[in-house]
Chimera marker file (.cmm) of the C-alpha trace (Angstrom):
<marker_set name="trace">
<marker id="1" x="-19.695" y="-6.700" z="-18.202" r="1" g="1" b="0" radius="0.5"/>
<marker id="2" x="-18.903" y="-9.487" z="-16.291" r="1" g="1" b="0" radius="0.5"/>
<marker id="3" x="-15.632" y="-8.192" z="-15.363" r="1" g="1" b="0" radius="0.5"/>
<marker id="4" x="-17.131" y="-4.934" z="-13.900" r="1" g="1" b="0" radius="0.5"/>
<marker id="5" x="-19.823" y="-7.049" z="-12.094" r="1" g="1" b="0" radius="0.5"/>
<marker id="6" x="-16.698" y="-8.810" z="-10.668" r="1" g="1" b="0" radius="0.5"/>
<marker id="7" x="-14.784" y="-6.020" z="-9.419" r="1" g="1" b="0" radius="0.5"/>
<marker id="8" x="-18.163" y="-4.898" z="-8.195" r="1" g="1" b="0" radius="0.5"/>
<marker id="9" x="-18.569" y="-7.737" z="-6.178" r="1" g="1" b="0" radius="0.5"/>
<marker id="10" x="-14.956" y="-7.784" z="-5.168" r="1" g="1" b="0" radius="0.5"/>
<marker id="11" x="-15.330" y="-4.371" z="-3.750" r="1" g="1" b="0" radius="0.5"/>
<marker id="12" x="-18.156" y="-4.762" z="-1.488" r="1" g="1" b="0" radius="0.5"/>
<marker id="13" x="-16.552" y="-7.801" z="-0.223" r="1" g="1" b="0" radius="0.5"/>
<marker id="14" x="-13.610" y="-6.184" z="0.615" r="1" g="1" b="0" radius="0.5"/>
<marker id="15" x="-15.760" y="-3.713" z="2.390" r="1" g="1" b="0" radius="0.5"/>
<marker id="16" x="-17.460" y="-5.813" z="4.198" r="1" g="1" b="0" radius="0.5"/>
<marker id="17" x="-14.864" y="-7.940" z="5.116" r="1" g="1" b="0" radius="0.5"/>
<marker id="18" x="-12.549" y="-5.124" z="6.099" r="1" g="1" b="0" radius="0.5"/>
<marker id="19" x="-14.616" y="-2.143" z="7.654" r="1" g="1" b="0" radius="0.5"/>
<marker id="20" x="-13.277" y="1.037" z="8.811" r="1" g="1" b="0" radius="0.5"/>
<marker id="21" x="-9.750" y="0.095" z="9.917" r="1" g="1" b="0" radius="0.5"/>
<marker id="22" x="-7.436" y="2.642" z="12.185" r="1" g="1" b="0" radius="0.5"/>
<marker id="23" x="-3.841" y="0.797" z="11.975" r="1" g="1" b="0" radius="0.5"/>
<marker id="24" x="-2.011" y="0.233" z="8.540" r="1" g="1" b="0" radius="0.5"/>
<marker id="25" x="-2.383" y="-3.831" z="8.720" r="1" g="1" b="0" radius="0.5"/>
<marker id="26" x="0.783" y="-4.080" z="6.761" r="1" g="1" b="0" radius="0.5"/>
<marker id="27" x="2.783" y="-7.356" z="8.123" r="1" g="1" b="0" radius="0.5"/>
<marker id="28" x="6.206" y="-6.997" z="9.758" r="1" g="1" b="0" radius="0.5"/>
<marker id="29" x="9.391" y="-7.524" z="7.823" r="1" g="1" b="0" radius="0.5"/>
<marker id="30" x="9.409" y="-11.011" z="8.631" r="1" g="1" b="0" radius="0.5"/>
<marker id="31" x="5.925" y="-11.285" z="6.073" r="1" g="1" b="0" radius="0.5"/>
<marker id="32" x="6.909" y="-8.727" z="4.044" r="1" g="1" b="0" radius="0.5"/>
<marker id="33" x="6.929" y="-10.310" z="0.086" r="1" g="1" b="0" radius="0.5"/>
<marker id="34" x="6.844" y="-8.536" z="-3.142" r="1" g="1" b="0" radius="0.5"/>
<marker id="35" x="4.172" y="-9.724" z="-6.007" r="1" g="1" b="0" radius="0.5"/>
<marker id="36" x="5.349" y="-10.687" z="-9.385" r="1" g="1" b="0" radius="0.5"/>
<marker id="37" x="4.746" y="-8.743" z="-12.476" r="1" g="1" b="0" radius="0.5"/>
<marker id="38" x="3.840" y="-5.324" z="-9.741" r="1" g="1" b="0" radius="0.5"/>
<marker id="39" x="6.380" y="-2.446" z="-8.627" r="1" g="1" b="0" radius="0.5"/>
<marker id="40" x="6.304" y="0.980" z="-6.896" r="1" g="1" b="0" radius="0.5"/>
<marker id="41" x="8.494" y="3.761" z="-6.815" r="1" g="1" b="0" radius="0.5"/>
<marker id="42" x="8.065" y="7.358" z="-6.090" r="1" g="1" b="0" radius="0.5"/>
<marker id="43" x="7.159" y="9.914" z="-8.523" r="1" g="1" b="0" radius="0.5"/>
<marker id="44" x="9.919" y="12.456" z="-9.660" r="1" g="1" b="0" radius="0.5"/>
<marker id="45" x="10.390" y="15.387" z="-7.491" r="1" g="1" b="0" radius="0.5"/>
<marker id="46" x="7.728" y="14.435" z="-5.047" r="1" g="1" b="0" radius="0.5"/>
<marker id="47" x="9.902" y="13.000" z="-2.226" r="1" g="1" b="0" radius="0.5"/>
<marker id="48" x="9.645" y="15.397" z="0.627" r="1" g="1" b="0" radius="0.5"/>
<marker id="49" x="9.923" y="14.792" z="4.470" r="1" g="1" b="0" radius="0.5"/>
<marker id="50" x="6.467" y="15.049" z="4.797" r="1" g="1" b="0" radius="0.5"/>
<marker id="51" x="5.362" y="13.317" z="1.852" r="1" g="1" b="0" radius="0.5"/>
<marker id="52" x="5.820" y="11.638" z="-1.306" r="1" g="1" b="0" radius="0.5"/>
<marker id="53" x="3.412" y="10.543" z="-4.856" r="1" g="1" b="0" radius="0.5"/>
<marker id="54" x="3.770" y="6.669" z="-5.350" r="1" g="1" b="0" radius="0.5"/>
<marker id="55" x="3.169" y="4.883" z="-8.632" r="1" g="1" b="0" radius="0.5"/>
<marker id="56" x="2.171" y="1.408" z="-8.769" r="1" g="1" b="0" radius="0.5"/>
<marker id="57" x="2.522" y="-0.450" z="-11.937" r="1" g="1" b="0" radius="0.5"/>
<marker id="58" x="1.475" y="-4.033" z="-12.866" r="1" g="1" b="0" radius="0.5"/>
<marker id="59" x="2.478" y="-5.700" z="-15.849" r="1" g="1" b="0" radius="0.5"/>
<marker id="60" x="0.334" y="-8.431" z="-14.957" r="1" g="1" b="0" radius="0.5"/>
<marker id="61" x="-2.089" y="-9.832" z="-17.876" r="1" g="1" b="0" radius="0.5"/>
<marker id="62" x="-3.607" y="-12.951" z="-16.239" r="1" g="1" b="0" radius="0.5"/>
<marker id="63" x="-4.141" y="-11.495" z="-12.681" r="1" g="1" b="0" radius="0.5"/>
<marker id="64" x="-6.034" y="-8.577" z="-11.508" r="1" g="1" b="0" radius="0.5"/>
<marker id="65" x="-4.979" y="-7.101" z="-8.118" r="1" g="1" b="0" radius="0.5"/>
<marker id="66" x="-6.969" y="-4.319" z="-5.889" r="1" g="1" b="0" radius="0.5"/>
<marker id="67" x="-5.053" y="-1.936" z="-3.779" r="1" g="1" b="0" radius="0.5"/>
<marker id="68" x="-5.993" y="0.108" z="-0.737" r="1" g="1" b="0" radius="0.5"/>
<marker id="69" x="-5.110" y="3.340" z="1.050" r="1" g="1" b="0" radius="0.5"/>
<marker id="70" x="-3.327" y="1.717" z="4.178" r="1" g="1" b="0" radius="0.5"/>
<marker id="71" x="0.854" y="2.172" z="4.216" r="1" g="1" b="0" radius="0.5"/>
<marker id="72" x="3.716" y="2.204" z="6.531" r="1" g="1" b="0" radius="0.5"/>
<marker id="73" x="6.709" y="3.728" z="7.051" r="1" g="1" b="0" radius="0.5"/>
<marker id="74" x="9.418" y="1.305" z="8.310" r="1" g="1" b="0" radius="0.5"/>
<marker id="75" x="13.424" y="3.123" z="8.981" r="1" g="1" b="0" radius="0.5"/>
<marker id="76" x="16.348" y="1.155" z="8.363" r="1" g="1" b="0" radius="0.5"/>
<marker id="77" x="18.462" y="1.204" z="11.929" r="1" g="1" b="0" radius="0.5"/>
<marker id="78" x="21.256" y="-1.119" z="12.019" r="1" g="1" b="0" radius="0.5"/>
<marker id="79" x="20.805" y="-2.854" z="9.224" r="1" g="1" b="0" radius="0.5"/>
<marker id="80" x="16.927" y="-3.814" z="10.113" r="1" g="1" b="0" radius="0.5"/>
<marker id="81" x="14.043" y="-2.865" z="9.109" r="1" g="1" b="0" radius="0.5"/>
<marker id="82" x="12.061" y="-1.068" z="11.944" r="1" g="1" b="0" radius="0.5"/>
<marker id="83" x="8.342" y="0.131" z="11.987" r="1" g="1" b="0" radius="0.5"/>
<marker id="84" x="8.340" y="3.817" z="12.769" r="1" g="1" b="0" radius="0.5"/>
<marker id="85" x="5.825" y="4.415" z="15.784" r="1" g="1" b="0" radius="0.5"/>
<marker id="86" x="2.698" y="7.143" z="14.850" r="1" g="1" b="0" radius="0.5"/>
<marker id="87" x="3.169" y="10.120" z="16.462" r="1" g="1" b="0" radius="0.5"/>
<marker id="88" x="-0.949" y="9.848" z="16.320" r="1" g="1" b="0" radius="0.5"/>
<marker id="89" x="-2.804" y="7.181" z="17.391" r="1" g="1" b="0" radius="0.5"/>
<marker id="90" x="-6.499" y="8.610" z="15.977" r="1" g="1" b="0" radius="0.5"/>
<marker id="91" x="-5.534" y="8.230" z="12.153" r="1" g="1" b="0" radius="0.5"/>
<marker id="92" x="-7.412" y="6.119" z="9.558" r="1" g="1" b="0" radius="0.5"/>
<marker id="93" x="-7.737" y="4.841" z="5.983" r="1" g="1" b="0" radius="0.5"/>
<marker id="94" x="-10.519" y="4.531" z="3.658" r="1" g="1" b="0" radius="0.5"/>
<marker id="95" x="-10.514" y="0.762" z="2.976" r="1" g="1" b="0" radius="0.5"/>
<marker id="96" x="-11.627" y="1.102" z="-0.662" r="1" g="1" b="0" radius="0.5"/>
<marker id="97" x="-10.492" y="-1.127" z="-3.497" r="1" g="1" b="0" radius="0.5"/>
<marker id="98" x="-8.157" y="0.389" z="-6.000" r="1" g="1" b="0" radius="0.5"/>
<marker id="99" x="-7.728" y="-0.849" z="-9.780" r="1" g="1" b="0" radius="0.5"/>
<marker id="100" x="-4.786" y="0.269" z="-12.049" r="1" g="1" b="0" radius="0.5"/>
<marker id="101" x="-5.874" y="2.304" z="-15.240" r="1" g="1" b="0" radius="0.5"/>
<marker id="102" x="-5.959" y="0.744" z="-18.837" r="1" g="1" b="0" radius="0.5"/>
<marker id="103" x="-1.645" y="1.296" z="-18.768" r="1" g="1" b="0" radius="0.5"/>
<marker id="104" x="-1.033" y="-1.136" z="-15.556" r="1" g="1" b="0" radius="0.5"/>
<marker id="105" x="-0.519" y="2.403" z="-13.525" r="1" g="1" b="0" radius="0.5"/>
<marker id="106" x="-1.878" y="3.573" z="-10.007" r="1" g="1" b="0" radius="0.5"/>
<marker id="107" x="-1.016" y="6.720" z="-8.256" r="1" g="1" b="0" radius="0.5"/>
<marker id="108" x="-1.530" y="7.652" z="-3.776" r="1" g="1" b="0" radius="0.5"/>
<marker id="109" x="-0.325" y="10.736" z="-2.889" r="1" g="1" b="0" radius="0.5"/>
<marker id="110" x="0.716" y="10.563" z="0.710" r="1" g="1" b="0" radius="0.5"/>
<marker id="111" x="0.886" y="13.173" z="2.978" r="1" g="1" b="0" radius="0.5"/>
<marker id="112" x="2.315" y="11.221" z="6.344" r="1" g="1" b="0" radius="0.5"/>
<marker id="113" x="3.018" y="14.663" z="8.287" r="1" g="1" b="0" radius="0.5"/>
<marker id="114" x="0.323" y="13.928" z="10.700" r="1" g="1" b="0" radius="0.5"/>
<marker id="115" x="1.176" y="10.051" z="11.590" r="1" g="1" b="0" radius="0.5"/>
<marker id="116" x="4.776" y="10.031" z="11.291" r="1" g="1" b="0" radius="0.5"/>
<marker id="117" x="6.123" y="14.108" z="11.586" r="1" g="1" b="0" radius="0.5"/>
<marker id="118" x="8.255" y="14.595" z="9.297" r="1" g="1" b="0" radius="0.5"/>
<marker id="119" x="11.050" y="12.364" z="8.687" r="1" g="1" b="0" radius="0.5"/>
<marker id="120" x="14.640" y="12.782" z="9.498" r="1" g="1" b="0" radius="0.5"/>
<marker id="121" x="17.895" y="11.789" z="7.344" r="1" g="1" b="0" radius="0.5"/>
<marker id="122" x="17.462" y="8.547" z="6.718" r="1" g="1" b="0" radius="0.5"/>
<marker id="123" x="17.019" y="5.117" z="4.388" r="1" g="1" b="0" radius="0.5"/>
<marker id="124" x="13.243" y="4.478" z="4.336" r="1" g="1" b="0" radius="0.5"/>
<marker id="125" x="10.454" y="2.413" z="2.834" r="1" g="1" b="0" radius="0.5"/>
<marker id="126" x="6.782" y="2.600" z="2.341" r="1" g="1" b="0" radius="0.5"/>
<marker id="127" x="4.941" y="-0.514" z="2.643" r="1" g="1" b="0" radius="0.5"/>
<marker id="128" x="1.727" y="-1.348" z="0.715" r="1" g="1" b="0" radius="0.5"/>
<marker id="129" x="-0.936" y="-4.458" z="0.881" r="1" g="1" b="0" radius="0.5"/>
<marker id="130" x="-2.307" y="-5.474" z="-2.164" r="1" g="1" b="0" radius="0.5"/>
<marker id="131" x="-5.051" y="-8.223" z="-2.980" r="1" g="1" b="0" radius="0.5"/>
<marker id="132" x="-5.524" y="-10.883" z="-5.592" r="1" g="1" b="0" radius="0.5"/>
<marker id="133" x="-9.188" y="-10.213" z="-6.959" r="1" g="1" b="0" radius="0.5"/>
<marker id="134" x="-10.798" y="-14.014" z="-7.153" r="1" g="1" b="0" radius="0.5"/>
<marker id="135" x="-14.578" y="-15.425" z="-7.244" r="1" g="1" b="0" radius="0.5"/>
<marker id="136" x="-13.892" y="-16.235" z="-3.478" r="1" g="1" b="0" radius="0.5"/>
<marker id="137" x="-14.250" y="-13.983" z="-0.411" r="1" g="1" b="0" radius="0.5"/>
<marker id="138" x="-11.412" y="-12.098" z="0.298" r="1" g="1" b="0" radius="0.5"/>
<marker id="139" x="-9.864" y="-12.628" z="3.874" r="1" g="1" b="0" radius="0.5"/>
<marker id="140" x="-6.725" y="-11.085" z="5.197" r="1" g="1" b="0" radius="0.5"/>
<marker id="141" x="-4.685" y="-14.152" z="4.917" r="1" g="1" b="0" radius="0.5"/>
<marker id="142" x="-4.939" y="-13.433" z="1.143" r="1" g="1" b="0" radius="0.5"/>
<marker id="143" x="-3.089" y="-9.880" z="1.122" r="1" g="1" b="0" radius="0.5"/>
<marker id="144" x="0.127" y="-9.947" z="-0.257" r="1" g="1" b="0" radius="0.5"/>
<marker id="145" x="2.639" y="-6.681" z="0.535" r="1" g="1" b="0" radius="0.5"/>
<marker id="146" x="5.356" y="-4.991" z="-1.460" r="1" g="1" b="0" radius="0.5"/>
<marker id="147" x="7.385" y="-1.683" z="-0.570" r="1" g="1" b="0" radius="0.5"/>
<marker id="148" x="9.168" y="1.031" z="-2.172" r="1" g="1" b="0" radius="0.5"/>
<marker id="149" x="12.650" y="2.447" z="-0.569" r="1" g="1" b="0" radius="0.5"/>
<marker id="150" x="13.567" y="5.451" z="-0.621" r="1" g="1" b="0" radius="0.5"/>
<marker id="151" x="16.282" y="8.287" z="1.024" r="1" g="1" b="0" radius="0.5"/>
<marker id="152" x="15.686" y="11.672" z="2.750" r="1" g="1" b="0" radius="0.5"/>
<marker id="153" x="18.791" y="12.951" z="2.713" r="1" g="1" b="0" radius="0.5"/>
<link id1="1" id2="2" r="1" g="1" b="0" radius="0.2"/>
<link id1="2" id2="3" r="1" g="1" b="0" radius="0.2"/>
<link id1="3" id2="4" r="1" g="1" b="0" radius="0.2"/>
<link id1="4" id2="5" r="1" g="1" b="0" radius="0.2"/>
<link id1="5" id2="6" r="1" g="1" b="0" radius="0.2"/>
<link id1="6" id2="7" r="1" g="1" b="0" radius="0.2"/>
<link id1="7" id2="8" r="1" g="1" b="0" radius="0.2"/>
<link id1="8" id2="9" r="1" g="1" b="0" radius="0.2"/>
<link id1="9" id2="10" r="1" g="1" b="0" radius="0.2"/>
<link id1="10" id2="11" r="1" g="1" b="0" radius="0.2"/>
<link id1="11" id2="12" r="1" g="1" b="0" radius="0.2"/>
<link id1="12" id2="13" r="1" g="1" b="0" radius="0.2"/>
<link id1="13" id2="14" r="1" g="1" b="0" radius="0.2"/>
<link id1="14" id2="15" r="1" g="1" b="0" radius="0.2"/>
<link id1="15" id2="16" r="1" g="1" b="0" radius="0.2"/>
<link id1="16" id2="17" r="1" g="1" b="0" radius="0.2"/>
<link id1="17" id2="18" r="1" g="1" b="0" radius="0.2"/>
<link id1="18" id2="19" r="1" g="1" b="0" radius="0.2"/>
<link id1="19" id2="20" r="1" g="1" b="0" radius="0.2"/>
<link id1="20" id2="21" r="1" g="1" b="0" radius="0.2"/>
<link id1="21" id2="22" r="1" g="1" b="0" radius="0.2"/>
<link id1="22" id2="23" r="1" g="1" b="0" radius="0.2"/>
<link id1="23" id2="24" r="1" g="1" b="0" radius="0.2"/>
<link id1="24" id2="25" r="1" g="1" b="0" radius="0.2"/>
<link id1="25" id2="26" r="1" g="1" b="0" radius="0.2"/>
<link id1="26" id2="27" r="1" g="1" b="0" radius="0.2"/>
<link id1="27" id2="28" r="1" g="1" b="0" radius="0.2"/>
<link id1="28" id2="29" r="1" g="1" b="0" radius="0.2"/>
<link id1="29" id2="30" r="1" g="1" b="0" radius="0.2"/>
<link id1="30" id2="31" r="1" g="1" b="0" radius="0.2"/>
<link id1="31" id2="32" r="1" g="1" b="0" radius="0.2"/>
<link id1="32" id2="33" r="1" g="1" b="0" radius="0.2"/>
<link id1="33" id2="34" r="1" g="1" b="0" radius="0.2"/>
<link id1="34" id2="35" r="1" g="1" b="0" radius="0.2"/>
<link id1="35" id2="36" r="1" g="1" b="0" radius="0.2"/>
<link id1="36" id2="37" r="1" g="1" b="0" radius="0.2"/>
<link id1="37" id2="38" r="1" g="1" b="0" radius="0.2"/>
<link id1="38" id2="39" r="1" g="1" b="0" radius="0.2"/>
<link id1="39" id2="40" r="1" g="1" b="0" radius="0.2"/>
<link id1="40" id2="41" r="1" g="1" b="0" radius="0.2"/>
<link id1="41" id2="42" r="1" g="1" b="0" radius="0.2"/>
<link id1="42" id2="43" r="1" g="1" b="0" radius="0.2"/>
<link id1="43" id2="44" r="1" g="1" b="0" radius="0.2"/>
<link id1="44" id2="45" r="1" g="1" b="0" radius="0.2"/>
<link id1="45" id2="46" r="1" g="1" b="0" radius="0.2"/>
<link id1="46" id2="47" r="1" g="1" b="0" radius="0.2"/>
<link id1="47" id2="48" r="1" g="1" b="0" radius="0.2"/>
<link id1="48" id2="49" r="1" g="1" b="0" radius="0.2"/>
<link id1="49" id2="50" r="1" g="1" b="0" radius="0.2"/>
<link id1="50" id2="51" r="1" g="1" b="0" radius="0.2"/>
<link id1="51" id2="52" r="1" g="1" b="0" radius="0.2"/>
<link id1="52" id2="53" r="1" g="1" b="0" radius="0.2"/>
<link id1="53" id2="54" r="1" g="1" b="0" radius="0.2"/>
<link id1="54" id2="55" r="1" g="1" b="0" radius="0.2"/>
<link id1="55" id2="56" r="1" g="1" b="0" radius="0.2"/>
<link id1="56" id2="57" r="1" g="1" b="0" radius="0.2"/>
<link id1="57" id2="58" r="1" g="1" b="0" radius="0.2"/>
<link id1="58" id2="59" r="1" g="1" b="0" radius="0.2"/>
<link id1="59" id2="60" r="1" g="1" b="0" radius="0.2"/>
<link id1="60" id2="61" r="1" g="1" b="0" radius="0.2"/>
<link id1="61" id2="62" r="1" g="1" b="0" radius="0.2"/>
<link id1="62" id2="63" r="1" g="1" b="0" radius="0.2"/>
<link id1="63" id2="64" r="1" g="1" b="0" radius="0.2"/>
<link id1="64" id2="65" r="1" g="1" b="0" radius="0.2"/>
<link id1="65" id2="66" r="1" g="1" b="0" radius="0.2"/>
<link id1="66" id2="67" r="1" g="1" b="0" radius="0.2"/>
<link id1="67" id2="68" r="1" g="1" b="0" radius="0.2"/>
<link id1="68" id2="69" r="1" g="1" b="0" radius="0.2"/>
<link id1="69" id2="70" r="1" g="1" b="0" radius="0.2"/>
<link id1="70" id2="71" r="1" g="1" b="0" radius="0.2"/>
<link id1="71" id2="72" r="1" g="1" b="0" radius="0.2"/>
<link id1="72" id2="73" r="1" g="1" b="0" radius="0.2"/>
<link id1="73" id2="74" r="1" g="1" b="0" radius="0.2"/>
<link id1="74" id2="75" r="1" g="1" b="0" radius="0.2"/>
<link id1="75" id2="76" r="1" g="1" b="0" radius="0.2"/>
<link id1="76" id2="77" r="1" g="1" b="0" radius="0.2"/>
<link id1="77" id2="78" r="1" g="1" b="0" radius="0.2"/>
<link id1="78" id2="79" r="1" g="1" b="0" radius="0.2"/>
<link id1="79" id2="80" r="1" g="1" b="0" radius="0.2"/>
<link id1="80" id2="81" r="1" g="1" b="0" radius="0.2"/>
<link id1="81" id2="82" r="1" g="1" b="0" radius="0.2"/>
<link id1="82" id2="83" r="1" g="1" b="0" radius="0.2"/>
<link id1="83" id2="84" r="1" g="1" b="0" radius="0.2"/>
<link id1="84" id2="85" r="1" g="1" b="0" radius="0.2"/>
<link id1="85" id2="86" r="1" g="1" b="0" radius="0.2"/>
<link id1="86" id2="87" r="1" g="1" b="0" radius="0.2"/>
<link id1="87" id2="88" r="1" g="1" b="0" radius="0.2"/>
<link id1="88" id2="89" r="1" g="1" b="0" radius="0.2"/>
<link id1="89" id2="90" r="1" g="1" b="0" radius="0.2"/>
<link id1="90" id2="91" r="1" g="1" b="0" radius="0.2"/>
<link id1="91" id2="92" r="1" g="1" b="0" radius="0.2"/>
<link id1="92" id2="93" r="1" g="1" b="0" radius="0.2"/>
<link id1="93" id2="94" r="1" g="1" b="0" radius="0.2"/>
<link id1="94" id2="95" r="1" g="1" b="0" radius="0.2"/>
<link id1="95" id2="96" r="1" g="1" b="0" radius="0.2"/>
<link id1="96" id2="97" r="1" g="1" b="0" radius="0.2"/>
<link id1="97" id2="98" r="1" g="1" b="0" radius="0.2"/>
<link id1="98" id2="99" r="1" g="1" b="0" radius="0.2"/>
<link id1="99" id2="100" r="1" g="1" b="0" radius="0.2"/>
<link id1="100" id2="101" r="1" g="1" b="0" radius="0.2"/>
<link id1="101" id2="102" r="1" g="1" b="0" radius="0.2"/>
<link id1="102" id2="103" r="1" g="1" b="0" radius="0.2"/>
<link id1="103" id2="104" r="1" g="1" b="0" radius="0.2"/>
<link id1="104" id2="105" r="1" g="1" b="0" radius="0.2"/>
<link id1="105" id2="106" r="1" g="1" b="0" radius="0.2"/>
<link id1="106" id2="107" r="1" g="1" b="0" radius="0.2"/>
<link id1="107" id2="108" r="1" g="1" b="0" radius="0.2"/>
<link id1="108" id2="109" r="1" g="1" b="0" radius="0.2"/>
<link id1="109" id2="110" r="1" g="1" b="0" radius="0.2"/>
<link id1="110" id2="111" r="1" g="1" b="0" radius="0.2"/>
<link id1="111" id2="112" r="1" g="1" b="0" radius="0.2"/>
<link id1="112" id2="113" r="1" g="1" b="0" radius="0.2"/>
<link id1="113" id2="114" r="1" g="1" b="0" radius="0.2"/>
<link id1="114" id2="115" r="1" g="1" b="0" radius="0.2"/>
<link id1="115" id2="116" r="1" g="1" b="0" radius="0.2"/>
<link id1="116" id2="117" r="1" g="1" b="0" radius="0.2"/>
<link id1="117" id2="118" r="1" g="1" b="0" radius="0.2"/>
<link id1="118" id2="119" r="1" g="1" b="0" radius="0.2"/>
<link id1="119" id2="120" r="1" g="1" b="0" radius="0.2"/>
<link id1="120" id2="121" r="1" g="1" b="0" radius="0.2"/>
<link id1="121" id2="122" r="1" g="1" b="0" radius="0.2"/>
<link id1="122" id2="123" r="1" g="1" b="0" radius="0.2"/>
<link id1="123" id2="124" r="1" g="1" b="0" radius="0.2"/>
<link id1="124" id2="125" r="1" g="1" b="0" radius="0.2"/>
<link id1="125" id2="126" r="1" g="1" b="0" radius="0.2"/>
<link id1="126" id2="127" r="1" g="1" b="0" radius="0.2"/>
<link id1="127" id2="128" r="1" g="1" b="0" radius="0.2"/>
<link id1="128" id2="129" r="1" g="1" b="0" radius="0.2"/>
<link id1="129" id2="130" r="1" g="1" b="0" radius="0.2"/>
<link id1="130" id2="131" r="1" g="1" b="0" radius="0.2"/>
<link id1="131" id2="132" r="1" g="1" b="0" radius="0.2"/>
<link id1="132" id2="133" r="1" g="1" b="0" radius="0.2"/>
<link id1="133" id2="134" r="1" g="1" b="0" radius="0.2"/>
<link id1="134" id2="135" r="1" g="1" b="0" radius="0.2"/>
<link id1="135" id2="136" r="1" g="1" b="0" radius="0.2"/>
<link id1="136" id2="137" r="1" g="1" b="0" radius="0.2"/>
<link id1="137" id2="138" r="1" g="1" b="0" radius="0.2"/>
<link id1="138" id2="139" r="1" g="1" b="0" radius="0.2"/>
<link id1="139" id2="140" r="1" g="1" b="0" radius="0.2"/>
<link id1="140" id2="141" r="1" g="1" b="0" radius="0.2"/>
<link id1="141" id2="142" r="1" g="1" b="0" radius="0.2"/>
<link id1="142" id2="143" r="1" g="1" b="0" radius="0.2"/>
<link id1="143" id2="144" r="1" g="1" b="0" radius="0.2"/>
<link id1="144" id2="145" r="1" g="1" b="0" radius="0.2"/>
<link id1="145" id2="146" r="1" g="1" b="0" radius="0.2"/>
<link id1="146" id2="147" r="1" g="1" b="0" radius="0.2"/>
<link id1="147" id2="148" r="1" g="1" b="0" radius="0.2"/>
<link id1="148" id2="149" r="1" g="1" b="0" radius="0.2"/>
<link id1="149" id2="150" r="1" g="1" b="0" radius="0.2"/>
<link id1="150" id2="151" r="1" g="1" b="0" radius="0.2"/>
<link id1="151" id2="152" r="1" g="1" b="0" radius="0.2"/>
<link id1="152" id2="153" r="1" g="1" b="0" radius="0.2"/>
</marker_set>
């Protein structure tokens, strides 16, 4: 129970704190970490260029992260990392909190047609925000961010 009132709490927190947001809020490359004990890949044979299932896992036992809708696409050009510009600029994300199931799992299916077209050949990666759930109000100077890579080919 007190778990639940937790994550409860957590949520409307994060609500409150974040709102409605229009851009992804995903740091540059520069900020860009990954968080211990949680990957993401892509789900078998849902790659396309205008879309793709990701799977977060966490193995962690002693932490509890929440996980929201926002992404971005960044393309690899000349060795760097670049953030690939909306072809949209009226796009949003729910700004809901996300837990993993009972197995550590998590699944988005992302349909980025609409922000980004379709992508060309190319090395990619999808970057995610994620948020370690405390007793303490959540600010954005708490999200941590992870990516997956990933080819179109």
């Amino acid at each position: 129970m007190k778990k639940i009132l937790l994550i409860l709490i957590s949520e409307i927190l994060l609500f409150t704190i974040t709102g409605c947001n229009t851009t992804t809020t995903v740091k540059n490359d520069a900020e860009l970490n990954q968080i211990n004990g949680v990957t993401m890949t892509i789900k078998e044979n849902t790659l396309t260029r205008s879309g793709a299932t990701v799977v977060i896992n966490d193995t962690n036992r002693t932490k509890t992260y929440s996980y929201g809708e926002a992404y971005r696409i960044d393309k690899k050009e000349n060795g760097q990392w670049e953030e690939l510009k909306p072809i949209h600029d009226d796009y949003g994300f729910n700004e809901m909190a996300y837990y993993t199931d009972d197995d550590g799992k998590l699944e988005f299916n992302y349909n980025w047609e609409y922000i980004y077209g379709q992508l060309e050949n190319g090395e990619y990666r999808l970057a995610k925000s994620a948020y370690l759930v405390s007793n303490t109000p959540v600010t954005e100077d708490d999200k941590l961010y992870f990516s997956v890579e990933f080819n179109i080919e």
